[in-house]
KOLBA-186885 format. One record per residue (C-alpha): x, y, z; residue in three letters. Coordinates in steps of 0.02 Angstrom, whole numbers, plus 32768, in hexadecimal, padded with zeros to 4 digits. Example, Ala and Ser with C-alpha at 12.3 -4.5 7.8 and 13.67 -1.06 7.14 Angstrom:
! KOLBA-186885
82677F1F8186ALA 82AC7FCB8165SER 
This chain:
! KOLBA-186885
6BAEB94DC7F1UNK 6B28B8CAC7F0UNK 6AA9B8FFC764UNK 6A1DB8D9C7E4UNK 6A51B95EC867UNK 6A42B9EBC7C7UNK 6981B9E0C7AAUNK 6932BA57C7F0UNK 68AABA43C886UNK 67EDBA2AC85DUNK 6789BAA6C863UNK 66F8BABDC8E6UNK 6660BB1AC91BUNK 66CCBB77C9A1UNK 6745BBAEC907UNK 66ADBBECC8AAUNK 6660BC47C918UNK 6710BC97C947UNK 672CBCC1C88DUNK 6669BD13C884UNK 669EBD77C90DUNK 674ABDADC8DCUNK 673DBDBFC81BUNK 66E9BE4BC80BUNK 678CBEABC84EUNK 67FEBE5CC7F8UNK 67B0BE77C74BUNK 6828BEBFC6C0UNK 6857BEA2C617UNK 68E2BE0BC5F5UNK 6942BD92C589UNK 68FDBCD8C561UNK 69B3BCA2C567UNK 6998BC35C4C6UNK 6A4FBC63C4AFUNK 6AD3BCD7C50CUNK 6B0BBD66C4D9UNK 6A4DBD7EC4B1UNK 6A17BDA8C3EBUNK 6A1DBE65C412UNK 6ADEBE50C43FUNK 6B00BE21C382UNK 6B5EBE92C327UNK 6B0ABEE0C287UNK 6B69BEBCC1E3UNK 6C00BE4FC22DUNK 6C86BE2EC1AEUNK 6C70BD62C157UNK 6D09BD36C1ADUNK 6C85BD21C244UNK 6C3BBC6CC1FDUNK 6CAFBC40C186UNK 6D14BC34C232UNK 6C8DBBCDC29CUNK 6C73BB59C208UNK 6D31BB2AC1F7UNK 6D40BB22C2B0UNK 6C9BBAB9C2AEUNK 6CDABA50C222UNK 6D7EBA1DC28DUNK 6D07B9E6C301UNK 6CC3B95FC28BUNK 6C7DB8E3C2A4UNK 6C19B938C32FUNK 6B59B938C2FFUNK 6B0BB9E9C2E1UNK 6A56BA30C301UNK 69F1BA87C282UNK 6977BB12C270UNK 691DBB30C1BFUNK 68AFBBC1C1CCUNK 6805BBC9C143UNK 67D3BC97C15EUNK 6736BC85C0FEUNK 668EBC9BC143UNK 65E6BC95C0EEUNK 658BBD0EC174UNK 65D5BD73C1E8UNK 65B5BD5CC2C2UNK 65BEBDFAC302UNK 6628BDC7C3A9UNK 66AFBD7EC336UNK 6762BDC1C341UNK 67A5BD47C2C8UNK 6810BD64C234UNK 677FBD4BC1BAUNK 6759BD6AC10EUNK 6681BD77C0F1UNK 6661BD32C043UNK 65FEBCBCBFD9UNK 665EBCAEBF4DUNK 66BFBBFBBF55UNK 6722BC34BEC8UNK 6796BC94BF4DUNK 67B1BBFCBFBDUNK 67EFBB95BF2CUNK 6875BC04BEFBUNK 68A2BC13BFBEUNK 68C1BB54BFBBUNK 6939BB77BF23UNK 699EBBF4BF96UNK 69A4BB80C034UNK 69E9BB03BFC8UNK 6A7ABB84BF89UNK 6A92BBB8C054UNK 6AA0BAF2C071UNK 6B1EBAD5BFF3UNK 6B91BB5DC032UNK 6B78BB23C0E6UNK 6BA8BA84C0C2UNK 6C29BA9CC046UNK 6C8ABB14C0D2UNK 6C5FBA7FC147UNK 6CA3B9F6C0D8UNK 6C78B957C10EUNK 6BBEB91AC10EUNK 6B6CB94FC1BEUNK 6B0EB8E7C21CUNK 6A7BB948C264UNK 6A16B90BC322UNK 69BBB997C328UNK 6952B9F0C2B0UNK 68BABA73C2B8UNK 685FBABDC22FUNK 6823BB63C27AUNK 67D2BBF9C221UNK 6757BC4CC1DDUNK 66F3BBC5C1B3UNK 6759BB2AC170UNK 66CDBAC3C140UNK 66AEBB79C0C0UNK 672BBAFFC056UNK 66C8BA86BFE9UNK 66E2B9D2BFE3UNK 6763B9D3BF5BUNK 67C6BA67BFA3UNK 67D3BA15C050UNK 6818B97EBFF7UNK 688AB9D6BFA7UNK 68C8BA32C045UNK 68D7B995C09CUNK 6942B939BFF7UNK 69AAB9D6BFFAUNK 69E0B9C9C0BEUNK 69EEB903C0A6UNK 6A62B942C019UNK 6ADCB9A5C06BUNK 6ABFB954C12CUNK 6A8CB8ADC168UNK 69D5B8B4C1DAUNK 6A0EB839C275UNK 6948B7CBC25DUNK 6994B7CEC32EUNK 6988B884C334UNK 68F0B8EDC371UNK 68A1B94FC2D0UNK 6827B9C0C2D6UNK 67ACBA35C279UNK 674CBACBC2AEUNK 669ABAB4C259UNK 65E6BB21C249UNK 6563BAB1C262UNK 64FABB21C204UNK 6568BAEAC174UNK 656EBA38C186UNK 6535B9BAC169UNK 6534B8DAC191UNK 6582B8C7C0DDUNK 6603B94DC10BUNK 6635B915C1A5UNK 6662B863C15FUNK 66D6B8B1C0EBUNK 6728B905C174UNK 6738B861C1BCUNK 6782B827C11BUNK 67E7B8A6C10BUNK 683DB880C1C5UNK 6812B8FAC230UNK 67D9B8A3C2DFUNK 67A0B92BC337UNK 6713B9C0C313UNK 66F7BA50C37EUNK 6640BA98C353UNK 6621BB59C369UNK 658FBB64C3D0UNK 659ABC0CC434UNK 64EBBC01C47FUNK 6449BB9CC463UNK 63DBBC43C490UNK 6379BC7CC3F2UNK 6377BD32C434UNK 6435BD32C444UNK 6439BCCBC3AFUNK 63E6BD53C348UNK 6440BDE1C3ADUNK 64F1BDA4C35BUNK 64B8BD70C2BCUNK 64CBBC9AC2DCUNK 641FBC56C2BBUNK 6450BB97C2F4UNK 63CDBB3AC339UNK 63F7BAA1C3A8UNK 63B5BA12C32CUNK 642DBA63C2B5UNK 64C0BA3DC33CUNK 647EB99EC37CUNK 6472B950C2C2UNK 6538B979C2ADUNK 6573B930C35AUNK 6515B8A4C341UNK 6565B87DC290UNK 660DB8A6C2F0UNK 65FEB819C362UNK 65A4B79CC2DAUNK 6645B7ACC27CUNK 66B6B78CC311UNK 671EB846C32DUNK 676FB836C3D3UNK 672DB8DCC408UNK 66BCB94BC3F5UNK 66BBBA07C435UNK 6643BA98C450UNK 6676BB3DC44EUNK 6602BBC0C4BFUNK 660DBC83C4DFUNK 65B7BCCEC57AUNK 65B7BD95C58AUNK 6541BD9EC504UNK 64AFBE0CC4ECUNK 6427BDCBC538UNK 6476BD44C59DUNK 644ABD23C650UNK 6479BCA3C6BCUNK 63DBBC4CC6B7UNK 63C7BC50C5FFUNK 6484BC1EC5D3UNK 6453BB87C651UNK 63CBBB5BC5D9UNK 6462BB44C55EUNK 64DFBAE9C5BDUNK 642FBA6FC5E4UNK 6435BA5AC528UNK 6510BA4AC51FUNK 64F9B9C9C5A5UNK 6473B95CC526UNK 64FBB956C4B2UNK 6586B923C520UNK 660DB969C4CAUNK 66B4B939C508UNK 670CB9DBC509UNK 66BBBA7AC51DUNK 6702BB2DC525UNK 66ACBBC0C585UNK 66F9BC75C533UNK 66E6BD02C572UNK 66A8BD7FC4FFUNK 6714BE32C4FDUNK 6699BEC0C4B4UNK 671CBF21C452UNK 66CEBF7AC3C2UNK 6744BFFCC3B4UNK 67C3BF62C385UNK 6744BEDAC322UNK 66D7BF36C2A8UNK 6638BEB0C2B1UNK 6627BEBDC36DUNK 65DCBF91C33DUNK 654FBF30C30DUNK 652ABEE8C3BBUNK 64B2BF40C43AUNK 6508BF6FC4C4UNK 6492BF84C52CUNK 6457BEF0C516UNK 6500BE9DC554UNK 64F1BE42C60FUNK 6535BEC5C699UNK 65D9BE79C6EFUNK 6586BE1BC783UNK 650FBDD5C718UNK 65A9BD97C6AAUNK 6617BD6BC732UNK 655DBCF4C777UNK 6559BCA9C6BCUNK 65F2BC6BC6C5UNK 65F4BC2CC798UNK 654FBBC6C763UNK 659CBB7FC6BEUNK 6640BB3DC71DUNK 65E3BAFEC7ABUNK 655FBA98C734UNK 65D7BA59C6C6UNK 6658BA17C758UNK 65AAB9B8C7B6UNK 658FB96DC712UNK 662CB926C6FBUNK 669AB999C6B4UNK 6752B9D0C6E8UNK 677CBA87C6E1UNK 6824BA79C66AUNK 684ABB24C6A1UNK 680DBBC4C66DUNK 6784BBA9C5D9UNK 67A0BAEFC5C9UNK 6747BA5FC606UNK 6753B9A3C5CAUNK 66FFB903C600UNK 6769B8A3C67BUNK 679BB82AC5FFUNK 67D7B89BC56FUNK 6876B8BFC536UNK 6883B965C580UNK 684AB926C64EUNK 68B6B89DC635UNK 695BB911C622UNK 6913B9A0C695UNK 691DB8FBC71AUNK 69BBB8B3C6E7UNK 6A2CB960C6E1UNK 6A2AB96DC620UNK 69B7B9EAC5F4UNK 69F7BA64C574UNK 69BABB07C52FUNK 69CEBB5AC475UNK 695EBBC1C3EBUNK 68CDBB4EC3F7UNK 68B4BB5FC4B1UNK 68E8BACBC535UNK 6942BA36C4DEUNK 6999B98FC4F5UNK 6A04B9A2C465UNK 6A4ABA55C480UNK 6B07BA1BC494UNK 6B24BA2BC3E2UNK 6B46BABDC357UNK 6AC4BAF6C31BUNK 6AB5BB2CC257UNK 6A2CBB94C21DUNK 69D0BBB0C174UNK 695ABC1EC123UNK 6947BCEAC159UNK 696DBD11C20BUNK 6992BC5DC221UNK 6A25BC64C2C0UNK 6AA4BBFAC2CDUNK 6B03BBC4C35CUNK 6BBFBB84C32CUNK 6C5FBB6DC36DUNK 6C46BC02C3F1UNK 6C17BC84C371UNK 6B3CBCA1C35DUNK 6B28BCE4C297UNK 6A78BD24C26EUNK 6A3BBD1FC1AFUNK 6A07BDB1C14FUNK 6955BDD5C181UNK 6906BDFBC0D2UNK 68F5BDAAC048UNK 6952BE22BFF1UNK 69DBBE21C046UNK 69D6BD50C06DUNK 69CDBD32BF8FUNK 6A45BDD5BF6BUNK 6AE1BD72BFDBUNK 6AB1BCCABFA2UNK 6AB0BCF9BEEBUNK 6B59BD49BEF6UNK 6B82BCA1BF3FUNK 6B9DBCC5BFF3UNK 6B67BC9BC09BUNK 6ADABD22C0CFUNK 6B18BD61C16CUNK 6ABCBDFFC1A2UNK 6AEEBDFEC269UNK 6B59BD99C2E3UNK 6BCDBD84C379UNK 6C6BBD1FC3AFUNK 6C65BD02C464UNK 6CF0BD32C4DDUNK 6D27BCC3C578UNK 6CB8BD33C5DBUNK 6C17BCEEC582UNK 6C35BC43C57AUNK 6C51BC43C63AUNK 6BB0BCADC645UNK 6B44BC3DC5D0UNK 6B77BBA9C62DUNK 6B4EBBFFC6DBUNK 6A97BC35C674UNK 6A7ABB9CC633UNK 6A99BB21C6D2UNK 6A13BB9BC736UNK 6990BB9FC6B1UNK 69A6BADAC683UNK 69E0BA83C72EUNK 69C6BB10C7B5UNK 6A70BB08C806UNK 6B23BB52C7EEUNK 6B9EBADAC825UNK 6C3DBB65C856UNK 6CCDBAFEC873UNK 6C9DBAA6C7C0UNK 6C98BB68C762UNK 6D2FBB95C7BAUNK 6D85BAE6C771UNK 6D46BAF8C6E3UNK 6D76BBC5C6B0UNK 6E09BBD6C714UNK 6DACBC55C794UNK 6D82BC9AC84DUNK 6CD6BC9DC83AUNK 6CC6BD0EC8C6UNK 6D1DBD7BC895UNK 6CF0BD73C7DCUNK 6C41BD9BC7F6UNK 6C53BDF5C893UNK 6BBCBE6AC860UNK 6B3DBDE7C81FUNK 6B5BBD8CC8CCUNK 6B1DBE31C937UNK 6A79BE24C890UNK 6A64BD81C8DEUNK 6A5ABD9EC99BUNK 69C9BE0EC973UNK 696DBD88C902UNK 699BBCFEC993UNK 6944BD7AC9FFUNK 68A0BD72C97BUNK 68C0BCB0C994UNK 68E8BC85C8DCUNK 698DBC4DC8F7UNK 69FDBBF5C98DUNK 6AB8BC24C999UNK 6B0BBBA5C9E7UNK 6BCBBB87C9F6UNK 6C01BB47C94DUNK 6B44BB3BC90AUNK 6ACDBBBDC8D7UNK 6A0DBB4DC8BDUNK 6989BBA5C86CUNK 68F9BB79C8D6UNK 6844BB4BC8B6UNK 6819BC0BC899UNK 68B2BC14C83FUNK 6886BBBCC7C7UNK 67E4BC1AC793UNK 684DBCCCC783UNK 68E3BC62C743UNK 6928BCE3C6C0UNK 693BBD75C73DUNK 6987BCFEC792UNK 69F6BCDDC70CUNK 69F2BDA5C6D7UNK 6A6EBDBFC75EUNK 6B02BD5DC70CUNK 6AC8BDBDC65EUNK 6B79BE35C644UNK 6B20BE83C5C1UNK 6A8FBEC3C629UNK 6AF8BEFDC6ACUNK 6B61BF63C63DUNK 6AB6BFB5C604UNK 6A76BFDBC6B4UNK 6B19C03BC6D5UNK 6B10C0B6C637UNK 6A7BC113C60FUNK 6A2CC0D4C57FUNK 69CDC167C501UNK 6910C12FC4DBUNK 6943C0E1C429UNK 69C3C065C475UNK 694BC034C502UNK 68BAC00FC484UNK 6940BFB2C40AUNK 6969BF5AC4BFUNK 68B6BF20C4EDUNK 687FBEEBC438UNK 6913BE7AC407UNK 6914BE0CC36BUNK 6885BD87C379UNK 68B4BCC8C350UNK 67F9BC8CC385UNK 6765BCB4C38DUNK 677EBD20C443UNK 67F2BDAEC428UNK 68ABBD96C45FUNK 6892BDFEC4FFUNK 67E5BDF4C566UNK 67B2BE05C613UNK 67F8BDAAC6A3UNK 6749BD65C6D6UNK 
């Protein structure tokens, strides 16, 4: 198929006022789809076998370039919306024996891998990673060029606090490699700002995007959370006003889930004080219809991107991917991960590192791989993820190419997900047309219960009853970012 034909439709007033109108009944709880089976599918405790298997099946793939997720948990304050893997702490003492312990996980990774990796893709996520000080990052950075070789072609990136940075910092970064920052913003508002514990005034920001661009990054990124207490429409619009004076060229738009029975910090936010649904629902309508008249393309979901960055450019030319880290270019390739919780992404099987640091030093000092949870996938998920994937990255499902490809009757494979999407055809997100379902315009704002009816997993779930402890363990899945693994639709 012609990569053109895949991208999916623009969007347009008509589709948002459709999607004001129709979201509020089709609000739930649902997977991101950063991967499929979702993180909740893992199994607890899976025997080593599980990645000593993906790496040897990933090492007689060589020379195939991998991506790479490093993951910093430390934090010097805590945000109170945050449903990271985090550790609070000012003690640097910790981080520097944590970069001892990465470089222990490296060395087994890329012993069992064997030959020298070359890496297009890498993202340094936390936490805080800029908690490291300048001599720890460099010695993070000498450890991966070490055991893996940084393509100075690839796309590298760092999560960053302005409130920790500063211009001297942000040329060592530079230095360093990385050629892309993503800034946590969540909201200019000092009344929100003091309501979740981020003081972060907007000089603070400005000062590091600035020093960004002086020193030539291709990107730069802002990340924003509506659903806050306090926010409005009107005042969130006095910070996008303030996003679009800073012209970043990506910028994500989360949703935030208020589950403090799951994420301990979030007890500490007033609930009352959180915007009702319609008020939520406006918030975000206003935010996507500012940022699209100003320029922006809707990526899908959360995402948005200049026209010219890397990100528009594959949405337009059928090669956008998605992984961990959210919509990608680059998401074709294993994926290793290091540090706690760090996921990887190899060879068919997802493995998930221990979660404490406990746990994370106990394996590594008896001089194995710390595995805490994982999953091989069947035939049955890799034709689902590829189904999930081309809806939420390109908006189409090309049949005759699935059946070709899995050696199926898609009819009568997915017999019941077809009637599932009669009725959302009826809603208008999605055409069904002989040999071509198209998520449409609409579509593409309520794209994952779109793709929720290919999920096998969910199905299952909807036809056993499920006691009040699975349900909760259901809705609060492991967190990767800083928006919990599961959150609402809209």
């Amino acid at each position: 198929m012609n990569p053109s034909a895949m991208t999916s439709p623009a969007l347009d007033r008509g589709a948002l006022s459709d999607f004001r109108a129709l979201a509020g009944r089709i609000d739930g709880n649902g997977p991101r789809y950063t991967s499929y089976p979702t993180a909740d599918r893992f199994h607890n405790g899976p025997d080593l076998s599980l990645y000593h298997d993906a790496l040897d099946a990933c090492r007689a793939d060589a020379p195939a370039p991998l991506s790479l997720y490093l993951h910093i948990p430390f934090c010097e304050n805590i945000c109170y919306y945050c449903g990271c893997n985090k550790i609070i702490t000012r003690d640097h003492g910790r981080s520097a024996r944590y970069v001892t312990y990465l470089g222990r996980e490296m060395a087994l990774v890329a012993g069992r891998l064997g030959t020298r990796r070359q890496v297009l893709q890498s993202h340094w996520g936390g936490g805080t990673p800029t908690f490291l000080n300048p001599e720890e990052m460099r010695r993070v950075m000498a450890l991966l060029n070490t055991h893996f070789t940084l393509a100075a072609e690839g796309e590298h990136s760092i999560e960053i606090d302005p409130r920790r940075v500063d211009q001297a910092r942000v040329a060592l970064l530079a230095e360093l490699g990385f050629n892309r920052v993503s800034l946590g913003v969540q909201d200019f508002d000092p009344e929100v700002q003091q309501a979740i514990h981020r003081i972060q005034p907007f000089e603070e920001t400005r000062a590091v995007v600035d020093a960004a661009r002086a020193l030539g990054f291709r990107s730069v990124s802002l990340d924003l959370i509506y659903g806050l207490p306090h926010q409005t429409a009107a005042r969130f619009g006095r910070t996008i006003d303030q996003v679009l004076a800073l012209r970043p060229d990506r910028l994500s738009v989360y949703s935030y889930a208020h589950l403090p029975h799951v994420f301990k910090p979030q007890r500490r936010i007033d609930e009352t004080a959180l915007p009702p649904a319609g008020e939520k629902l406006d918030i975000l309508v206003s935010t996507i219809e500012r940022l699209t008249a100003e320029g922006y393309v809707y990526i899908g979901m959360d995402h948005f991107a200049l026209p010219d960055d890397d990100l528009a450019v594959a949405q337009r030319e059928g090669r956008l991917q998605r992984n961990f880290q959210g919509y990608s270019t680059h998401a074709g390739y294993d994926q290793v991960g290091l540090g706690i919780s760090a996921i990887g992404a190899i060879a068919g099987r997802y493995v998930q590192n221990a979660r404490t640091l406990d746990d994370y030093y106990g394996a590594l000092d008896q001089g194995r791989l710390p595995l805490a949870r994982g999953v091989a996938m069947t035939a049955d998920d890799h034709l689902r993820r590829e189904m999930i994937g081309d809806l939420m990255c390109h908006g189409v499902l090309d049949l005759a190419g699935i059946e070709a490809r899995h050696g199926i009757d898609f009819n009568l494979t997915f017999a019941a997900e077809l009637a599932e999407l009669d009725r959302l055809a009826a809603d208008g997100l999605v055409r069904c047309e002989p040999g071509r379902i198209t998520v449409t315009p609409l579509g593409r704002l309520l794209v994952r219960r779109v793709a929720m009816v290919f999920d096998r997993y969910l199905r299952d779930d909807a036809a056993r009853p499920l006691d009040n402890g699975a349900r909760a363990a259901n809705d609060g899945a492991q967190p990767i970012r800083i928006v919990p693994r599961y959150s609402r639709v809209v």
